[in-house]
C-alpha positions as CSV (number, residue, x, y, z in Angstrom):
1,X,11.6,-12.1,-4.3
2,X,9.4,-15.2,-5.7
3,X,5.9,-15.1,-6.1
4,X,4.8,-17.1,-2.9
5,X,7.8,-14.8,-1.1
6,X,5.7,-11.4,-2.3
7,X,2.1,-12.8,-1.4
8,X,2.8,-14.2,1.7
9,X,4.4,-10.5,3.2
10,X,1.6,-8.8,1.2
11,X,-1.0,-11.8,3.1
12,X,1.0,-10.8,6.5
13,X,0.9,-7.0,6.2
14,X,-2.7,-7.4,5.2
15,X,-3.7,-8.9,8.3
16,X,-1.2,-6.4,10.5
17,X,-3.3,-3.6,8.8
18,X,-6.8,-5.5,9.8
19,X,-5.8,-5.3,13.2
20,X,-4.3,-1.8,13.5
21,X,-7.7,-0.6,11.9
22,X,-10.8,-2.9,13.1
23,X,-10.7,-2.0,17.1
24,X,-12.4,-5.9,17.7
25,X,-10.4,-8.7,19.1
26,X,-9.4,-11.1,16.2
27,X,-7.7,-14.0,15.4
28,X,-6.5,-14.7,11.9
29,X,-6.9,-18.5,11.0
30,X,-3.4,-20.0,8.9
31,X,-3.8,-18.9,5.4
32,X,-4.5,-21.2,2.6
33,X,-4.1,-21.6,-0.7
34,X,-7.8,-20.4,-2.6
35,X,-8.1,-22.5,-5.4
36,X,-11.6,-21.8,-6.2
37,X,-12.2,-19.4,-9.6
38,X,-15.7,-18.2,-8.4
39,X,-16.3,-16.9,-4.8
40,X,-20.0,-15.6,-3.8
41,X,-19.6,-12.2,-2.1
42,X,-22.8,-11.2,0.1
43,X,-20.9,-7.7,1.0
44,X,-17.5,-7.0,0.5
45,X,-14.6,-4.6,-1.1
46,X,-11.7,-5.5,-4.0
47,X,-9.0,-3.0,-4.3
48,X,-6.4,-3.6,-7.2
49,X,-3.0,-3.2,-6.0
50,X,-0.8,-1.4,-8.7
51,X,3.2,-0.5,-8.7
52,X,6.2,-3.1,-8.2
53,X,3.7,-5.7,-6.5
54,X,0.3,-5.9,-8.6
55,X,-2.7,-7.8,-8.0
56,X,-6.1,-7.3,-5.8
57,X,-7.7,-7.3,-2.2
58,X,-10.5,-9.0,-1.4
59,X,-12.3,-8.8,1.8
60,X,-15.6,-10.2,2.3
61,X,-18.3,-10.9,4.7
62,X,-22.0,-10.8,5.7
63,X,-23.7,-7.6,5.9
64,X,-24.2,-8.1,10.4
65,X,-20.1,-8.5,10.2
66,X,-19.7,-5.0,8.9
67,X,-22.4,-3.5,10.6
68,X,-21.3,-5.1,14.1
69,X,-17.1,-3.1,12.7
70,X,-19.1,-0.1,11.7
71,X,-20.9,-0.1,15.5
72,X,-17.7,-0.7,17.1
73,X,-16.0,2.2,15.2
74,X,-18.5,4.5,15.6
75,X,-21.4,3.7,18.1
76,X,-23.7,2.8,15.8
77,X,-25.4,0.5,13.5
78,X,-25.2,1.4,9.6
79,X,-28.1,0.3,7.1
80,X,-28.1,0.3,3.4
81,X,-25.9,3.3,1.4
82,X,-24.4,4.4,4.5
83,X,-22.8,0.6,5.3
84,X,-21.9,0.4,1.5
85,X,-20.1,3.5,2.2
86,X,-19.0,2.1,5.1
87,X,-17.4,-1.2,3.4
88,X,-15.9,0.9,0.9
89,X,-13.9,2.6,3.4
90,X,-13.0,0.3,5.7
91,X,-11.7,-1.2,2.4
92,X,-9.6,1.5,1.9
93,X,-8.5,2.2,5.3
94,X,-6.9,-1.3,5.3
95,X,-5.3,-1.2,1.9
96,X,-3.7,2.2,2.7
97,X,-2.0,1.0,5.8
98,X,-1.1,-2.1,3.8
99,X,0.5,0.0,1.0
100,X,2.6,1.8,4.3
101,X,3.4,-1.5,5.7
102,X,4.7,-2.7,2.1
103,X,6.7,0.9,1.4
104,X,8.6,0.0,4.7
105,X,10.1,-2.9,2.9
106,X,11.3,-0.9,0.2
107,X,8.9,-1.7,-2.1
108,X,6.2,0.6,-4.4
109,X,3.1,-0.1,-3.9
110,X,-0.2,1.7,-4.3
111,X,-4.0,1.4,-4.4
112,X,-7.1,2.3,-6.6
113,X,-10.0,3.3,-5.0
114,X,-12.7,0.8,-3.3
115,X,-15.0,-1.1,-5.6
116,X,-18.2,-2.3,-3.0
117,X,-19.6,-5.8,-4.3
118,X,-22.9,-6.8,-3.2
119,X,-24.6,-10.4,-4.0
120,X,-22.6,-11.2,-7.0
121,X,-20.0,-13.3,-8.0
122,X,-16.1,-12.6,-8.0
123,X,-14.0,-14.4,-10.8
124,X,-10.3,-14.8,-10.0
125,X,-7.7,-14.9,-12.7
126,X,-4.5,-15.6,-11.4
127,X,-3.0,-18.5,-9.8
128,X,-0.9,-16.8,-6.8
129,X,-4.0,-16.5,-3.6
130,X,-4.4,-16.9,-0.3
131,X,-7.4,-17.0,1.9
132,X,-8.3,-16.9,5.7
133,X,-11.0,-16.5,7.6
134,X,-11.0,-13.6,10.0
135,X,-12.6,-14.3,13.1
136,X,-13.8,-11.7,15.6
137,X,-14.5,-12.1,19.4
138,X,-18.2,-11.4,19.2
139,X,-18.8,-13.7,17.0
140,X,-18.8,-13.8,12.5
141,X,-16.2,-13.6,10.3
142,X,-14.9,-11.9,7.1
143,X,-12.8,-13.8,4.4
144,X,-9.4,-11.8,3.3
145,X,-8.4,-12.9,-0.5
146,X,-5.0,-11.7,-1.9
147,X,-4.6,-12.3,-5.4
148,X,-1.0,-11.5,-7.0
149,X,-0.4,-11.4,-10.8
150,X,2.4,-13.1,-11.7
151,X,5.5,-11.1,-12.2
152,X,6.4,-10.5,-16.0
């Protein structure tokens, strides 16, 4: 499988796992090519995907994005460690049904834990991303970047 062929089922499985997990009506906006080396994260999660497909997980958002998730999930709003906690998870949640969805296909694929980024910038290495906006009914949106390493 070529590099665009891997990250574009890893994209589409990443965005089947978004929806199986966050209980919102979304829509998923085309996915694009990121080109940009720095992104500014005001809350998100990266989780490195190791095995036959390697590479990372970004999503990202502001805070009232996962707290207005986090209310839908569980009937209320989240503040401070307990919505870090929160993104972590969340994080996790959607990488492990990702890794699930991938393992259908034949492929090995597994996940480290969650790394929650606050107000700091991300710096991408490889050249194989894609982007898109995730954008829920009651309004805001988090940003999904998949980043693949090239295969060796």
């Amino acid at each position: 499988m070529s590099p665009i062929e891997s990250l574009n089922q890893v994209f589409d499985r990443t965005i089947d796992s978004v929806k199986s997990v966050i209980p919102i009506d979304l829509t998923c906006e085309q996915p694009r090519i990121h080109t940009e080396n720095l992104t500014n994260i005001s809350l998100g999660v990266l989780i490195m995907l190791t095995g036959d497909i390697r590479g990372q997980l970004l999503i990202q958002g502001e805070r009232s994005v996962f707290q207005q998730i986090a209310t839908s999930m569980f009937g209320m709003e989240l503040e401070g460690d307990m919505l870090h906690s929160f993104t972590g998870e969340l994080g996790n949640m959607i990488a492990g049904n990702l890794s699930s969805y991938i393992a259908q296909s034949g492929i090995n694929m597994d996940i480290t834990p969650p790394n929650v980024i606050m107000e700091q910038q991300k710096e991408f290495q490889f050249h194989h991303r894609l982007q898109s906006p995730i954008l829920f009914k009651e309004n805001g949106s988090m940003q999904i970047i998949i980043e693949l390493e090239p295969a060796s």
